[in-house]
C-alpha positions in Angstrom: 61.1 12.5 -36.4 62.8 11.4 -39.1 62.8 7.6 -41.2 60.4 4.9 -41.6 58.2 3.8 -39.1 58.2 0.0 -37.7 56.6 -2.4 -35.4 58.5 -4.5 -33.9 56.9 -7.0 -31.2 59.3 -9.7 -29.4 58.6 -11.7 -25.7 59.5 -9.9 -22.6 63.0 -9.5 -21.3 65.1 -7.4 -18.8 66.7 -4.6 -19.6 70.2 -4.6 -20.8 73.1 -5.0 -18.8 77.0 -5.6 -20.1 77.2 -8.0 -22.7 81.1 -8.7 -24.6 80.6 -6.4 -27.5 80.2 -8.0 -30.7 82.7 -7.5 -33.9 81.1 -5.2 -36.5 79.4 -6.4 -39.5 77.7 -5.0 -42.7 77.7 -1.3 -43.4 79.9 1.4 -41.6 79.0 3.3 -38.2 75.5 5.6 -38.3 76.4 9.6 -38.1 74.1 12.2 -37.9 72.9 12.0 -41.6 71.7 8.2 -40.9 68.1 7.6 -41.3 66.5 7.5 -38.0 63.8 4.3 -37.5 61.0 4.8 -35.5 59.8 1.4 -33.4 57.1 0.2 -31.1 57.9 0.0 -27.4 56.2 -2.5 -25.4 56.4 -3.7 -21.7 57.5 -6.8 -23.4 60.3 -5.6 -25.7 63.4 -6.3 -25.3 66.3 -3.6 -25.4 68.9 -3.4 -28.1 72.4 -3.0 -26.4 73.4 0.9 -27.8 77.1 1.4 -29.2 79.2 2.9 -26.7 82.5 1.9 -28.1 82.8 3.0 -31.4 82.5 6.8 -32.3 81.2 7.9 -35.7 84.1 9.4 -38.3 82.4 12.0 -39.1 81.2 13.0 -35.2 82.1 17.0 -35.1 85.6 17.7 -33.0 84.2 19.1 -30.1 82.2 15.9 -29.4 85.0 13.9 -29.8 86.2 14.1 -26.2 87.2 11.5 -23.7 84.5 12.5 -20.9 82.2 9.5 -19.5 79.0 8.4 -20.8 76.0 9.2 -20.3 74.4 6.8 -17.8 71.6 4.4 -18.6 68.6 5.7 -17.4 67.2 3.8 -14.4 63.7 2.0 -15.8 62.8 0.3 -13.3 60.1 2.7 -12.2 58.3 2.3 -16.1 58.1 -1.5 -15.5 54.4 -3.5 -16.2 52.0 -2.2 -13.0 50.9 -5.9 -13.8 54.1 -7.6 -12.7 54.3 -5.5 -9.9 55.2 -7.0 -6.5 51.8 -7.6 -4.7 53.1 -5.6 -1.4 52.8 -2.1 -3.7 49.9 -3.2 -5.8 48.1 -3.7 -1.9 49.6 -0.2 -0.6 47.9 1.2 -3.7 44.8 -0.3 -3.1 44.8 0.6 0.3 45.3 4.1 -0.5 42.8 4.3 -3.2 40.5 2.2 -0.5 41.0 4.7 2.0 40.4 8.1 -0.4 37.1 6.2 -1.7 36.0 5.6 1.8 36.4 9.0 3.1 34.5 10.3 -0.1 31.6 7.9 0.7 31.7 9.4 4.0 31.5 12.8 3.0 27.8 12.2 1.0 27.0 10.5 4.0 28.0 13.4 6.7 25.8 15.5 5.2 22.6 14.9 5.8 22.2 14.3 10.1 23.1 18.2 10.4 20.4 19.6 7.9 18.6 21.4 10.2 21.2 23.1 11.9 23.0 23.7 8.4 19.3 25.2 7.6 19.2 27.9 10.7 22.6 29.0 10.0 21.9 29.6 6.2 20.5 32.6 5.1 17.1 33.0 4.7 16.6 29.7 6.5 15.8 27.7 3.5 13.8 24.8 3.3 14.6 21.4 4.7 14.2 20.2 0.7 16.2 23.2 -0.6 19.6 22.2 2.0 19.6 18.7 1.2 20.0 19.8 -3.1 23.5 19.7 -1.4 23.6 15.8 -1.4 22.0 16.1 -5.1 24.3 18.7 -6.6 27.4 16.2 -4.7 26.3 13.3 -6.8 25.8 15.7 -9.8 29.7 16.6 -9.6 30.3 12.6 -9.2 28.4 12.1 -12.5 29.9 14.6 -14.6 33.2 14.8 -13.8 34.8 12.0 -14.8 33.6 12.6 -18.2 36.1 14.8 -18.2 38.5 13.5 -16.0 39.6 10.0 -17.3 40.5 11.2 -20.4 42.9 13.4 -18.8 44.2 10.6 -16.4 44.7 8.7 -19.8 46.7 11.2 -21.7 48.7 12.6 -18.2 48.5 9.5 -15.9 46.4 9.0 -12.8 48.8 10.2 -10.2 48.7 14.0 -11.6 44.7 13.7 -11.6 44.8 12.2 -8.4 46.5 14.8 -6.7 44.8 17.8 -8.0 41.2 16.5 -7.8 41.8 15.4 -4.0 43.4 19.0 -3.3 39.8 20.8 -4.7 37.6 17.9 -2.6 39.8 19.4 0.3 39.9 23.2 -0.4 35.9 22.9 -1.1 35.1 20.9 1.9 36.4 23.7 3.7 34.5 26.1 1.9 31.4 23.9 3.3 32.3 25.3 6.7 32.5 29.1 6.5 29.7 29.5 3.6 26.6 31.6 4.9 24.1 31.1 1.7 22.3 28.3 0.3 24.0 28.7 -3.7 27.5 29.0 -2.2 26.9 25.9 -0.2 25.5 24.1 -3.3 27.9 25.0 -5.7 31.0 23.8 -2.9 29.3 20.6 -2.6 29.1 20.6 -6.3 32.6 21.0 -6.4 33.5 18.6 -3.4 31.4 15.9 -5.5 33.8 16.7 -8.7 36.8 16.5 -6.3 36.1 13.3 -4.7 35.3 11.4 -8.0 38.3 10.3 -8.7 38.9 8.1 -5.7 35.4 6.4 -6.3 35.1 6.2 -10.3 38.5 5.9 -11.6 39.8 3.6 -8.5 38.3 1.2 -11.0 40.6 1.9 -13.6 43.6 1.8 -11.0 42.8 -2.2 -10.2 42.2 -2.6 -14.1 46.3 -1.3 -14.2 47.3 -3.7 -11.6 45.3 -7.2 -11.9 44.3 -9.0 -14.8 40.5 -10.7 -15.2 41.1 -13.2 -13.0 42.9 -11.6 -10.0 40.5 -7.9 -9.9 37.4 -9.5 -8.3 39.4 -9.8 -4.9 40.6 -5.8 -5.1 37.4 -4.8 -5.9 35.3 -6.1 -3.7 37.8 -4.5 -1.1 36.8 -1.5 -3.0 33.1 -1.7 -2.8 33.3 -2.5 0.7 34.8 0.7 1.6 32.7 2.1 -0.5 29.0 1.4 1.3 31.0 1.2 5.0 32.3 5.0 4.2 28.8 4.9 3.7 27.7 4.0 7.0 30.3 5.0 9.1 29.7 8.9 7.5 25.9 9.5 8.6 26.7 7.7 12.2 29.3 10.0 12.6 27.5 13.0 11.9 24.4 12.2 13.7 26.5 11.7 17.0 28.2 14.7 15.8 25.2 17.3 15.1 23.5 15.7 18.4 26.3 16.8 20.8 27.7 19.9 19.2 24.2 21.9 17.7 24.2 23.4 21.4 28.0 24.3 22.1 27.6 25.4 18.1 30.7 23.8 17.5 28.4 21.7 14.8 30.5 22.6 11.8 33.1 20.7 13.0 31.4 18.0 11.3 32.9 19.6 8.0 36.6 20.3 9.6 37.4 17.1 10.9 36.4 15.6 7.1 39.0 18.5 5.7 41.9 17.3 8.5 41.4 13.8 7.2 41.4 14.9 3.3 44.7 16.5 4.4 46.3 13.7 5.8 44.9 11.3 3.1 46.0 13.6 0.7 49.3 13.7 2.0 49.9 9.9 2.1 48.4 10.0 -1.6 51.2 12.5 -2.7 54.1 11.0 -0.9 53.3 7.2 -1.6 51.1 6.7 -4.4 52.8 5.9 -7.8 51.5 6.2 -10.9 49.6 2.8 -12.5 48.9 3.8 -15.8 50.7 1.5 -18.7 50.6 3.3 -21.6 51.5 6.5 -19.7 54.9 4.6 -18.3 55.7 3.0 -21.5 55.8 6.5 -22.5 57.8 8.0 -20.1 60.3 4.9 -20.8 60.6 6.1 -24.2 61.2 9.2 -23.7 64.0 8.4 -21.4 65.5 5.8 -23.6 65.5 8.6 -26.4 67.4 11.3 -24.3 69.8 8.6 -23.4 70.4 7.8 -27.2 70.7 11.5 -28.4 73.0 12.0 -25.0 75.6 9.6 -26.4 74.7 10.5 -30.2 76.0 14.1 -29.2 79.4 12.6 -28.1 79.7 10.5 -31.5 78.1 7.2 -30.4 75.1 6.4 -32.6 72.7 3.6 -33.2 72.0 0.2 -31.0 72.9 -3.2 -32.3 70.3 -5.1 -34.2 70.4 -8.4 -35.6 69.7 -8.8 -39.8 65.9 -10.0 -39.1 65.6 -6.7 -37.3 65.1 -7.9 -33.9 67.5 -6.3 -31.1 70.4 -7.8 -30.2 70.1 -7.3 -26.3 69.3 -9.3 -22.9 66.2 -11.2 -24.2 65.2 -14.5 -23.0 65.3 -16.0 -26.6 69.2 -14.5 -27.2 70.6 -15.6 -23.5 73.2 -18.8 -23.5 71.3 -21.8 -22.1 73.5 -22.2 -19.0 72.2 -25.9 -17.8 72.5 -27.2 -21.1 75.7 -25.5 -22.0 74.8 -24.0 -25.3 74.5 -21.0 -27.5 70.7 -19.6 -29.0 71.5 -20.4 -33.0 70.3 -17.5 -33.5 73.2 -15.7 -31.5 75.7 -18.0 -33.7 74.6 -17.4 -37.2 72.4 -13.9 -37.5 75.0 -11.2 -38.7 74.4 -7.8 -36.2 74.5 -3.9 -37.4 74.2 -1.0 -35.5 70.7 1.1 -36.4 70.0 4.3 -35.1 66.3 4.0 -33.5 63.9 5.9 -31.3 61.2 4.3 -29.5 57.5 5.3 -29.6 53.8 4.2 -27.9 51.6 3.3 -30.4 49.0 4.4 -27.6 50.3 7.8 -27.8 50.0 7.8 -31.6 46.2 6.4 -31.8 45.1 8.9 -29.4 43.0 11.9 -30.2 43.5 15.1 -29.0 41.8 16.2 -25.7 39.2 17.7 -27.3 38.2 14.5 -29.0 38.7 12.9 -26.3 36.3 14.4 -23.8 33.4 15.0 -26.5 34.1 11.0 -26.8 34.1 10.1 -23.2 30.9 12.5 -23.0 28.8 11.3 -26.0 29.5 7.7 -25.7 28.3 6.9 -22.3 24.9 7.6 -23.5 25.2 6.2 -27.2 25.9 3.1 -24.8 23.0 4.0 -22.5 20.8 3.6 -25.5 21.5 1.2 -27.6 23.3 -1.4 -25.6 20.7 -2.9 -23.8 22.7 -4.3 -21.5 24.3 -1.2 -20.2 20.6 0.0 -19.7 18.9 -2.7 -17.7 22.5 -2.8 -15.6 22.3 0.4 -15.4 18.9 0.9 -14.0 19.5 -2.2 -11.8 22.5 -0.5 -10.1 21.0 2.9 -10.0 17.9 1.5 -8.2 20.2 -0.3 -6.1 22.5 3.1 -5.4 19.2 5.0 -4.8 18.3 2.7 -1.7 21.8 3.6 0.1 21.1 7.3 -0.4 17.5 6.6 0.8 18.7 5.1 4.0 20.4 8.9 4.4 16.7 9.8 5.7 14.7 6.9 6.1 17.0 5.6 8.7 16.6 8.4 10.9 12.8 9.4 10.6 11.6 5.5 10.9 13.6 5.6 14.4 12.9 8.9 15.8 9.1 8.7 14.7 8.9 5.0 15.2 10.6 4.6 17.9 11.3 7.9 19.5 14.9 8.2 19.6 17.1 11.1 19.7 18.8 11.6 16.5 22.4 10.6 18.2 20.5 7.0 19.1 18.9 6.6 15.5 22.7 7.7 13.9 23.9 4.3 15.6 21.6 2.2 13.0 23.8 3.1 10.4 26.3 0.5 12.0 24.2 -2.1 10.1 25.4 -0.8 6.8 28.9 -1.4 8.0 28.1 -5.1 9.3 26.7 -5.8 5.5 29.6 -4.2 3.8 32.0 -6.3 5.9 29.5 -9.7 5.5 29.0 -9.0 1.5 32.6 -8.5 1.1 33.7 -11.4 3.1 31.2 -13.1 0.4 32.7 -11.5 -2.2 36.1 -13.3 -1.7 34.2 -16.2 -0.9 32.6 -16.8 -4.4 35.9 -15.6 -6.1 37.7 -18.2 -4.7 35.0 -21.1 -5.2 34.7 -19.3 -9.1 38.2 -20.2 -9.6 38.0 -23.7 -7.9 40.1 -26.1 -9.9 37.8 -28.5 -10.9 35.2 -26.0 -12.0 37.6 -24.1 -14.0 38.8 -27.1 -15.8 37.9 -31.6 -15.9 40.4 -33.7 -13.9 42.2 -36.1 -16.0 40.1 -38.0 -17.0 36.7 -35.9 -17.4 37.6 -34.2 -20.8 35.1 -32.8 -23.0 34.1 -34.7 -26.3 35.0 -32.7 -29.1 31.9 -34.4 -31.1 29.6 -35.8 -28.9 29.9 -33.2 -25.8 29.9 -35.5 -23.1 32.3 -35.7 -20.7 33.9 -39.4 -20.1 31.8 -39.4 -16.8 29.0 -39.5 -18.8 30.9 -42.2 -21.3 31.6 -44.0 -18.2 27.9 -44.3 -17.4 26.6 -46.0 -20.3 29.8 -48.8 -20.0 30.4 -48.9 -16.6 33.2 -51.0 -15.1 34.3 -51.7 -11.4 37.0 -49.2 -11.6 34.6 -46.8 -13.0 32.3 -47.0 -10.7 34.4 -46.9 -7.6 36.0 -43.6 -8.8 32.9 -41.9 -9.9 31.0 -39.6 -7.4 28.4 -37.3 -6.5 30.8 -34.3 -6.5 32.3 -35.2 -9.9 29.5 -34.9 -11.4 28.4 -31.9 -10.1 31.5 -30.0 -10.9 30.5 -31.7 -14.6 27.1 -30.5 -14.5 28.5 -26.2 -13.6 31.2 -26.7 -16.2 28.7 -27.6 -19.1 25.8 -25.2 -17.8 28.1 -22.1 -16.0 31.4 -22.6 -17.5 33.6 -20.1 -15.2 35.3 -18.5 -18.1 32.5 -16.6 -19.6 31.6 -13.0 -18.6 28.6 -14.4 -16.7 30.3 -16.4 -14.5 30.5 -12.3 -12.5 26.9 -12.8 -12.0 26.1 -16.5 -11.1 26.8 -15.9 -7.4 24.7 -12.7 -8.0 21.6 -14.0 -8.7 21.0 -15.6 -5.2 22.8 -12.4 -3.0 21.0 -9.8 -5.1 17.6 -10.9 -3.8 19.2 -9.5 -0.2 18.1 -6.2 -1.4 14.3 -6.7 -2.1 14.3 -9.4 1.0 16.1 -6.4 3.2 13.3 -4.1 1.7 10.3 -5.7 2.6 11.9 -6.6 6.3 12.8 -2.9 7.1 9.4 -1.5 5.7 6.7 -4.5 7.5 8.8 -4.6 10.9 9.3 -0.7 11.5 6.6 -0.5 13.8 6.1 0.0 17.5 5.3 -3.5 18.6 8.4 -5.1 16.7 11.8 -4.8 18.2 13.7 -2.1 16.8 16.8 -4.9 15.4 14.1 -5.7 13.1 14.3 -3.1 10.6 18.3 -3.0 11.6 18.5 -6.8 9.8 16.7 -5.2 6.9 19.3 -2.4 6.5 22.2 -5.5 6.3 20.3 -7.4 4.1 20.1 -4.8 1.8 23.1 -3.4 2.1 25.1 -6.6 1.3 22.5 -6.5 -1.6 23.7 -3.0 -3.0 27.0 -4.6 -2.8 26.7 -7.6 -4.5 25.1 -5.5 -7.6 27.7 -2.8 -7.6 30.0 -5.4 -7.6 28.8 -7.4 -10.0 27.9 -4.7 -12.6 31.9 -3.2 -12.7 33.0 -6.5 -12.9 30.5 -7.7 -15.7 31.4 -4.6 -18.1 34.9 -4.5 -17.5 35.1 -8.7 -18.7 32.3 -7.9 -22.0 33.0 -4.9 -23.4 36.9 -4.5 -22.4 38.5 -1.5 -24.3 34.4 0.2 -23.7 34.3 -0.5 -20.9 34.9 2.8 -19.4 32.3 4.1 -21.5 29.8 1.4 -20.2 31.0 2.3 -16.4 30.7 5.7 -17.0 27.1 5.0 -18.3 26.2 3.1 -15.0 28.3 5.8 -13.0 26.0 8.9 -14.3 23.0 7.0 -13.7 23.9 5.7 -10.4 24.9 9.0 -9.4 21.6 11.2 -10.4 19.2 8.9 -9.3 21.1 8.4 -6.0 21.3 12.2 -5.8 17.6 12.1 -6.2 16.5 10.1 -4.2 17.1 11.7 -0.6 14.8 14.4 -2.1 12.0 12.0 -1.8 12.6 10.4 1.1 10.6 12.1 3.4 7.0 12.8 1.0 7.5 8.9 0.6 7.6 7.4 3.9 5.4 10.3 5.2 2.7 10.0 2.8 2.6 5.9 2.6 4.2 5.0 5.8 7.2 2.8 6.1 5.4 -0.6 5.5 4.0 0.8 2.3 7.1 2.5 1.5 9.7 -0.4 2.0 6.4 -2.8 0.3 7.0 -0.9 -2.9 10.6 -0.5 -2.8 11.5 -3.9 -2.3 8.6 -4.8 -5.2 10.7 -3.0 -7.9 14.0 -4.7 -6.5 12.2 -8.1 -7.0 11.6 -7.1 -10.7 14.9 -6.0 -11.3 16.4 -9.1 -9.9 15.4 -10.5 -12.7 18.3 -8.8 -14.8 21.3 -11.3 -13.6 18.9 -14.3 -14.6 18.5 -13.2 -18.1 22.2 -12.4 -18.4 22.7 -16.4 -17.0 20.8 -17.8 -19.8 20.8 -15.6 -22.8 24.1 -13.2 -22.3 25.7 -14.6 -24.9 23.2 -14.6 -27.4 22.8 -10.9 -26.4 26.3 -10.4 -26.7 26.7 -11.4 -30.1 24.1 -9.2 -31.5 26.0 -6.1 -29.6 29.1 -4.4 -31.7 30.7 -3.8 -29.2 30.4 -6.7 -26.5 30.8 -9.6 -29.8 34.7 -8.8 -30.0 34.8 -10.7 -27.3 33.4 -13.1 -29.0 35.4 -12.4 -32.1 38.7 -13.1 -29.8 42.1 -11.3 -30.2 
């Protein structure tokens, strides 16, 4: 592209309409020859109005014709995902709910058929050997979107979207009429890379839509359907491989997932719509750009612009003051030329290539993993945390039918206690998002402002003089609300993980209950209330974790998600693998005794992030920007 190259940043406005055409000043009309400047589109930029009345002199003959313009190009569909009406950001979300739940429902499905899925395997493989299928479905989850968000950020998430949940579909199937052990490995390798996308990069989708303050109400809609997918999968197919292993209509258990990843995947093609900024301001340029060289083709060239530069168009700052009956100064006195221009995403130009990209998205999780030791204590936290829900795949089941001596049918109906605690920690997750962003927490009353040199708050002034007034006005509350705004103020990063602190120790406390009261003398709820504890546990630390990275390390944070994501993944891949040695060599007590001991110790994380996160922060390179501030 020809000519200089310019920013050019100005507040938000609407695009252009009709505005009475302005007289011509300064040099003559652009032609062809004109030097072409290149400028910097934003979602806030406003649009120059482009000359459609006077033709160029020196336009060629046979594009100077009478026919109509082009017509402007409809942009309402590359407006700010942010700004969005809430009614499509919610239909969205309840999509990208919906695909994430199903996924967690597929690694749950899996494992109540794994005896029938070994006798109809050949070679009958090992009980161990059939459920590498749940580990080699995490494995895809942890690699892929290495690979995959770099392409959802060059090409947009819809495009990714689509093709990842058609292979989750096509693979699932595959599940169903494979006779060996690799081939039924390698599909649910390939299911786990499929179904990736709805559970890592729905992340990423919220991040498009809501800003800091609004994404902890989305997401914990998220992680909700996450761990009840959870649930709701190995109920299912207990109930499932219970009443179909004799009529050998057991494999249903894979079909009816591939009918729902049909339907999903149907309302995923026909209603979602792409969320990714930089990707729509890109496509606005580029239509802006055909619509310019349309009408340059017919002899109309360039777009008004005002002497400073800025575009003379429908911006806030250039509109007539209606109520007060007057005209922007800046409209009266700046002299207007017309410029020939074409828009570009400075996104577009700082990215690398795809290459690049990947070896980036690859290389960084785990330069992040090791030196940034927040990333690694979250990430072990979380992991540990993800590794109990994929426990539960076996424990569940073998505590009950051993335990207890129910079918596998009666044990499958446990799993309803992981969809009670998703629905109670989620509940609690809108809770404490609301109480964050109570008013007086976020900022004083009038009244209650914050000493610039001495730090106390005029409640505390108050105190030492007191008067009648004073004193009458002055309450318990207030100076609470004082106390969390100087100890927990709600604007820093940690204010993700003060709520956190108390629910996390549901996990350990959910732990120790499951392990000491599976036993024959204690009523089965027992180790039921354990599985809700710990469930609204897992919650509260998945929760907290995207949250926190997303808020500290900002344009790293992927990297840092991805980080937690790969761990997460593999040791919650690993973990059903152990299950049974565990619980059969130590027995449940000992088993959920030591569990819910290394959740007590890694409770500890949040507490240390309370206290000392930003002190930590600022000796991190890539957390202290936010430090450093814009």
């Amino acid at each position: 592209m020809a000519g200089t190259q310019e920013t050019h940043r100005t507040a938000a406005g609407p695009a252009p309409s009709s505005l009475p055409q302005p007289p011509l000043q300064g040099p003559a009309v652009p032609d062809a020859a004109t030097e072409i400047a290149s400028l910097y589109l934003t979602f806030e930029t406003p649009l120059p109005k482009p000359n459609t009345t006077i033709r160029s002199q020196s336009a060629p003959h046979q594009q100077q014709h009478n026919g109509p313009l082009p017509a402007q190009p409809n942009l309402k569909p590359y407006i700010n995902p942010q700004v969005w009406p809430s009614s499509r950001k919610y239909v969205l979300l309840a999509l990208s709910c919906i695909a994430t739940w199903l996924t967690a429902y597929t690694a749950g499905s899996y494992s109540p058929p794994q005896h029938l899925i070994k006798a109809a395997l050949a070679g009958h493989p090992s009980t161990e050997a059939v459920l590498t299928g749940i580990t080699t479905f995490c494995l895809g989850f942890a690699f892929a979107p290495m690979v995959l968000a770099p392409l959802s950020e060059m090409n947009g998430r819809y495009p990714v979207f689509v093709v990842a949940g058609i292979m989750y579909v096509v693979f699932q199937a595959v599940c169903g009429v494979v006779t060996n052990l690799a081939g039924m490995l390698v599909s649910r390798l390939l299911v786990g890379v499929g179904a990736s996308v709805f559970s890592t990069m729905v992340g990423g989708v919220i991040a498009d839509m809501w800003d800091a303050k609004g994404r902890n109400t989305p997401m914990a809609l998220f992680s909700g359907s996450v761990l009840a997918g959870t649930g709701v999968g190995p109920l299912v197919g207990a109930v499932m491989a219970q009443r179909m292993a004799e009529a050998g209509k057991w494999k249903w258990i894979f079909w009816h997932q591939v009918i729902m990843g049909g339907v999903m995947m149907l309302l995923v093609v026909v209603f979602f719509q792409e969320s990714r900024g930089s990707v729509l301001l890109s496509r606005k340029a580029r239509a802006l750009n055909r619509w310019y060289e349309e009408l340059e083709k017919q002899g109309y060239f360039g777009v008004w612009m005002l002497d400073d530069g800025s575009p003379c168009g429908d911006s806030p700052e250039d509109a007539p003051d209606e109520e007060k009956g007057s005209t922007p100064e800046k409209r009266q006195t700046a002299a207007q030329q017309l410029k020939r221009i074409r828009w570009l995403v400075k996104e577009d130009e700082e990215r690398a290539s795809l290459g690049r990209m990947i070896a980036t998205s690859i290389s960084r999780p785990f330069h992040f993993l090791f030196t940034e030791s927040v990333v690694f204590f979250f990430s072990l936290w979380v992991a540990f945390a993800w590794g109990i829900l994929y426990l539960t795949f076996g424990s569940i089941p073998l505590v009950y039918q051993r335990v207890y001596g129910w079918s596998l049918e009666q044990a499958g109906y446990i799993f309803v206690s992981l969809i009670v605690g998703s629905i109670l920690a989620t509940a609690i997750g809108l809770w404490q998002d609301s109480l964050l962003y109570h008013p007086k927490w976020v900022s004083p009353p009038p009244g209650d402002a914050i000493n610039a040199n001495s730090g106390e708050t005029s409640d505390d002034a108050s105190n030492k003089n007191p008067s009648p007034s004073t004193s009458a006005s002055t309450s318990r509350s207030d100076h609470f609300w004082a106390l969390l705004r100087r100890r927990f103020p709600a604007s820093a990063p940690e204010s993700r993980l003060y709520f956190t602190c108390i629910t996390s120790t549901f996990l350990p406390i959910g732990l120790f209950i499951f392990g000491f009261s599976s036993r024959p003398d204690t009523h089965w709820i027992g180790p039921a209330i354990g599985m809700v504890l710990a469930t609204m546990g897992i919650l509260s630390v998945y929760l907290a974790v995207f949250n926190y990275f997303a808020d500290t390390y900002h344009k790293y944070a992927s990297s840092a998600l991805a980080a937690q994501s790969f761990c997460r993944n593999v040791l919650g891949g690993s973990f059903p693998l152990v299950t049974g040695p565990l619980f059969n060599n130590l027995g449940p007590a000992k088993a959920g005794g030591l569990l819910g001991a290394i959740a007590t110790v890694l409770t500890v994380v949040p507490w240390v992030l309370v206290f000392f996160g930003d002190r930590i922060r600022t000796r991190s390179p890539f957390a202290s920007e936010l430090n450093a501030g814009p």
